[in-house]
C-alpha positions in Angstrom: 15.9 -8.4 -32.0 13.8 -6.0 -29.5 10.7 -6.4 -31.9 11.2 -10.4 -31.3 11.7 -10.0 -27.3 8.7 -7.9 -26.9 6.6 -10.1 -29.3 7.7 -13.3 -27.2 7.2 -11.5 -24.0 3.6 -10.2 -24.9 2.9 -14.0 -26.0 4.1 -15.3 -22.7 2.1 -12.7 -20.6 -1.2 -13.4 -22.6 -0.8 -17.5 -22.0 0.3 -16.4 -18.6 -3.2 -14.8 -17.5 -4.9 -17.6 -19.4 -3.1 -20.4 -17.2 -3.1 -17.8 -14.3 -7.2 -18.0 -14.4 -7.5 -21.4 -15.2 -5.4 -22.0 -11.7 -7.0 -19.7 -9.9 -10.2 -21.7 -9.7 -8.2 -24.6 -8.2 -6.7 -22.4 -6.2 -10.4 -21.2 -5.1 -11.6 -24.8 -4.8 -9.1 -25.3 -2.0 -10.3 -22.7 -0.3 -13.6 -23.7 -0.2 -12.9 -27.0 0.2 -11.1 -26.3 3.8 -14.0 -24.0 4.6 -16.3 -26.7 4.3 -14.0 -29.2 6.3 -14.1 -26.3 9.3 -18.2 -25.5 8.5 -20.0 -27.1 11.1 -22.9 -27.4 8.4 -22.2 -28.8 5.1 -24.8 -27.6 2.3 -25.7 -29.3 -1.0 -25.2 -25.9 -2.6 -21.8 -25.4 -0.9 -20.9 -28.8 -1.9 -21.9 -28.3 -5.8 -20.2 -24.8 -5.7 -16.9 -26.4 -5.3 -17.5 -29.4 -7.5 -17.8 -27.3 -10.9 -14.8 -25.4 -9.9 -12.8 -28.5 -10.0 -11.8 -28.2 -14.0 -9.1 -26.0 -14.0 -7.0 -27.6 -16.4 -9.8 -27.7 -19.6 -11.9 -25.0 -21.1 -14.2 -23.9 -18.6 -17.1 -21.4 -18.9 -16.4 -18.2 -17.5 -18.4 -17.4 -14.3 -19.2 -13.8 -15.9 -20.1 -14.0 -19.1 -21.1 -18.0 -19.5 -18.4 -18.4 -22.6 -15.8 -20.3 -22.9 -12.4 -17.9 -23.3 -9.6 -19.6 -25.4 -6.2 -18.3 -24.7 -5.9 -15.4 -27.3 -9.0 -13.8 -25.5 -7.0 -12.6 -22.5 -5.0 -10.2 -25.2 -5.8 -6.9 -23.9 -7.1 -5.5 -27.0 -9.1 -8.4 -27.7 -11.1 -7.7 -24.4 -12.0 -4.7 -25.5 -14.5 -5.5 -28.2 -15.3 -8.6 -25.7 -15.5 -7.0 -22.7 -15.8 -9.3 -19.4 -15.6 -9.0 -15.5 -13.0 -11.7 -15.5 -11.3 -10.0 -18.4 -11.0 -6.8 -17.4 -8.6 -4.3 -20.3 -7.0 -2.2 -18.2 -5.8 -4.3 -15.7 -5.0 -7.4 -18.4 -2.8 -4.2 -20.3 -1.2 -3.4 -17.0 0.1 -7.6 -16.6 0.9 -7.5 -20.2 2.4 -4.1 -19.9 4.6 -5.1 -16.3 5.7 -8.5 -17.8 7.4 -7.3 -21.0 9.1 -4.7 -18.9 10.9 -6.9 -16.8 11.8 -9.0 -19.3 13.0 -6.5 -21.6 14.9 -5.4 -18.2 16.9 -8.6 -18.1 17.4 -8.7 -21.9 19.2 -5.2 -21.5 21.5 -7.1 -18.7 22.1 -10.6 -19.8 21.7 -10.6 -23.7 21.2 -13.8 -25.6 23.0 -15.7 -23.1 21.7 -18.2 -21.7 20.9 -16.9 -18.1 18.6 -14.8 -19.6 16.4 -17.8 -21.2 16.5 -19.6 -17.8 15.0 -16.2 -16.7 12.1 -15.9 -18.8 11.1 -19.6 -17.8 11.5 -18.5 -14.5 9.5 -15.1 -14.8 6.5 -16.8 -16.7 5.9 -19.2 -13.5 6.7 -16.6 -11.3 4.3 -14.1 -12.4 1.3 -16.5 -12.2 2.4 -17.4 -8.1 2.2 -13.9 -7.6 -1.1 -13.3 -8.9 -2.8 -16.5 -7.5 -0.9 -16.2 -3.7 -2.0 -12.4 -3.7 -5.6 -13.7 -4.5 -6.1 -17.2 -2.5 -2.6 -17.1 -0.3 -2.0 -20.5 -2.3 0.9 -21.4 -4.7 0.0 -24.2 -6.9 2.2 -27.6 -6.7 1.7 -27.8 -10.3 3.8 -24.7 -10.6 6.1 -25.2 -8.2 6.8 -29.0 -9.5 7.5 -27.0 -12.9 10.0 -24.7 -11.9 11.4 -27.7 -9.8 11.4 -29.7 -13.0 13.6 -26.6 -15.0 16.0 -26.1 -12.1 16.7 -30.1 -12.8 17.0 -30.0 -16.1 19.7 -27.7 -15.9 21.5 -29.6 -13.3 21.5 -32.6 -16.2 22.5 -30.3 -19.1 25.1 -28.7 -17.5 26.3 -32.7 -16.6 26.1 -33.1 -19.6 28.1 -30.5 -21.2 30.6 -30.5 -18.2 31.3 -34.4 -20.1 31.9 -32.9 -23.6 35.5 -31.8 -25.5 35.6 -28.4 -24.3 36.7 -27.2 -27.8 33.5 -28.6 -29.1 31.4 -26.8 -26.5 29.3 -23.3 -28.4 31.0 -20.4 -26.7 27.5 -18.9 -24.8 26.9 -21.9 -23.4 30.7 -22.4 -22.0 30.9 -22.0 -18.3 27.5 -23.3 -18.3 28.3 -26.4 -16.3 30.1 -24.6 -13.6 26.5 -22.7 -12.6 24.2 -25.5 -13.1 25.1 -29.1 -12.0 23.4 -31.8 -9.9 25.4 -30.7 -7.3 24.2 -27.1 -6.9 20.8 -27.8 -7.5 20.7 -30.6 -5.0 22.5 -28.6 -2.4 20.1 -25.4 -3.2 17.0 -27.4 -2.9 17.9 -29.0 0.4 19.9 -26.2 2.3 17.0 -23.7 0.9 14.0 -26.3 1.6 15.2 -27.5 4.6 15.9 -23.9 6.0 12.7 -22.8 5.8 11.0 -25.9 7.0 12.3 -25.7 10.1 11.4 -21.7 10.4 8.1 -22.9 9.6 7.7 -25.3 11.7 9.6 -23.3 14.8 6.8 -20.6 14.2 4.2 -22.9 14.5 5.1 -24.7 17.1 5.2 -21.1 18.8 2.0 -20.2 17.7 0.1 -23.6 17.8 -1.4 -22.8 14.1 0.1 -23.2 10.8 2.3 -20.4 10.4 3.7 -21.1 6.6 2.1 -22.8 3.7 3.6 -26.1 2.2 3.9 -24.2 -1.4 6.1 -21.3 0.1 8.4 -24.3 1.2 8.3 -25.5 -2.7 9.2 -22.1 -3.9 12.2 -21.6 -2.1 13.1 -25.2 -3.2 12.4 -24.0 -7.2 14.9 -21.1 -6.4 17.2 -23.1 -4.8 17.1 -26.1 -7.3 18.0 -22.9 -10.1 20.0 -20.6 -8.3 21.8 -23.1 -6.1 23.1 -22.8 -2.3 24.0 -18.6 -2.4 21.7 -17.8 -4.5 18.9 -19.2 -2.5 20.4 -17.6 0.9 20.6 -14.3 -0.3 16.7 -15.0 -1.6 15.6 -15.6 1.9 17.6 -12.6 3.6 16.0 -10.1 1.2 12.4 -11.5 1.3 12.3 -11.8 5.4 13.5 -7.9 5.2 11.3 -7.4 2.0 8.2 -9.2 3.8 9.0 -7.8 7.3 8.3 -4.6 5.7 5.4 -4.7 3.6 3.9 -7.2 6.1 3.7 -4.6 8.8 1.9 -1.7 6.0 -0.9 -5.0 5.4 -1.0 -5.8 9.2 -1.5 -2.3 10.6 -3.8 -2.1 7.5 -6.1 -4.7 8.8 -6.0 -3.8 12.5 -6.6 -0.3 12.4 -8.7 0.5 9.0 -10.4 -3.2 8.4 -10.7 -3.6 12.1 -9.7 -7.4 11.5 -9.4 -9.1 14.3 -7.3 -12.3 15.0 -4.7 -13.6 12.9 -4.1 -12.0 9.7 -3.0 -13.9 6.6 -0.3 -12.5 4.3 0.9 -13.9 1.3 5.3 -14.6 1.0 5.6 -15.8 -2.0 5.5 -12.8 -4.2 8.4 -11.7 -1.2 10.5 -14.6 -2.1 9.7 -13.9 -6.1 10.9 -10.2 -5.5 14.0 -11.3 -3.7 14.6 -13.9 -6.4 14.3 -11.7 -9.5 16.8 -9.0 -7.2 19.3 -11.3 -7.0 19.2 -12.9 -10.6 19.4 -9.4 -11.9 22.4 -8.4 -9.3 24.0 -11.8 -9.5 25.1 -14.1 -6.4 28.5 -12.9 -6.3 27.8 -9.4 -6.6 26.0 -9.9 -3.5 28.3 -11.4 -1.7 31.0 -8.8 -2.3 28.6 -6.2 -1.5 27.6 -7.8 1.7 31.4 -8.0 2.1 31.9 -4.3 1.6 29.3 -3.2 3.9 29.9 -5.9 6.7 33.7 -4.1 6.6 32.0 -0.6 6.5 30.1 -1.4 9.5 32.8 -2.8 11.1 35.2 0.0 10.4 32.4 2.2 11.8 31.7 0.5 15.0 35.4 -0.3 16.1 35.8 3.0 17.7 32.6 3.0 19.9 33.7 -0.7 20.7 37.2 0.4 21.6 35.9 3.2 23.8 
């Protein structure tokens, strides 16, 4: 059974750096697409730069090497004999590497039930937003729209097991209606959506710029449409601590050592990712009786300073 969950992880990493690069010219072309729209001179070279990027979804030559990579190229070993800039070994054996450990991580928690398939969907989108969003600060809508489409899916199976003989339900998949239902995932998508629509907004209202991207919006709404209402909140409290923190290390980064000046952009998505995968190992109710715990802790703690 490990041979089979390493073998199907490795498999989903390979096809995940494939798709990851494929997207991450599209993800490029936006980018210089709103450079040209700000450009106050518009080139024919600029122009033609950003036209043969637009193929992201077919075979494309590389911009390295001039060949076209199928998807069994990005195996790390295979890029050794075949060695390319945009293939680089070591850091295609690292992804390869990273992925299969968090997977095997979850398989060690949650078995062959079913959360732990859900998961893996989950991870394979998730690790190609955090690659492109660290690259281009862009989450693709085609990725969002497909974790979307899985957290819906599950709504509508667990309807429709929730409608069966219980004695005829298989016994992993019982209880399965009770965590994924139209009504969590509709509730998740617009409590979580909604939420962080109006933060965004808020903030740029305050700072008369953009403040948040429309695909970190879309993420939160994937989570929420999976991990319903709690699962969602919790996602959002750990990322704004997990992003507060790391933001500051790239911000005082780009102040004092890059001497950047104006605003600085830093990616939240792979914050919201971290947060997610946190509490889908922990569990939503664990996390809620742990906040319990330590909300009474603190209390008990601050009584007697409150009292005096």
């Amino acid at each position: 059974m490990e041979i089979i969950i390493i073998l199907t992880a490795l498999i989903l990493s390979v096809l995940a750096h494939c798709l990851t690069e494929r997207y991450s010219r599209m993800a490029h072309l936006e980018n210089q697409l709103e450079q040209l729209m700000l450009s106050e001179v518009i080139t024919p070279g600029a122009c033609y730069s950003a036209i043969t990027r637009f193929r992201a979804h077919r075979a494309h030559p590389c911009e390295s090497c001039g060949k076209i990579h199928p998807v069994p190229e990005f195996f790390s070993l295979y890029s050794l004999f075949s060695p390319c800039s945009k293939r680089p070994g070591f850091k295609l054996l690292a992804g390869e590497v990273f992925f299969t450990a968090v997977a095997w991580l979850f398989w060690t928690k949650f078995g062959w039930q079913p959360w732990f398939f859900v998961f893996l969907g989950l991870w394979f989108v998730f690790y190609m937003i955090t690659i492109i969003d660290f690259r281009y600060f862009i989450i693709p809508d085609e990725l969002n729209f497909a974790g979307i489409g899985l957290g819906v899916s599950l709504a509508l199976c667990g309807e429709i097991i929730h409608q069966m003989d219980k004695s005829s339900i298989p016994l992993f998949l019982q209880g399965f209606d009770k965590i994924w239902n139209l009504k969590n995932c509709g509730l998740g998508i617009l409590f979580s959506a909604g939420l962080l629509f109006v933060i965004a907004w808020l903030c740029s209202r305050w700072l008369g710029r953009d403040a948040m991207g429309g695909g970190d919006i879309k993420l939160i709404a994937m989570i929420g449409s999976i991990m319903g209402v709690q699962g969602a909140m919790f996602t959002l409290a750990l990322s704004s601590i997990a992003g507060s923190l790391f933001g500051l290390g790239f911000l005082l980064k780009a102040k004092l050592i890059d001497k950047h000046k104006g605003f600085t952009m830093i990616a939240y998505g792979p914050y919201l990712i971290l947060a997610a995968l946190i509490v889908l190992f922990v569990g939503p109710e664990s996390m809620a009786r742990m906040y319990e715990e330590w909300s009474m802790q603190f209390v008990n703690l601050a009584m007697p300073w409150v009292g005096s």
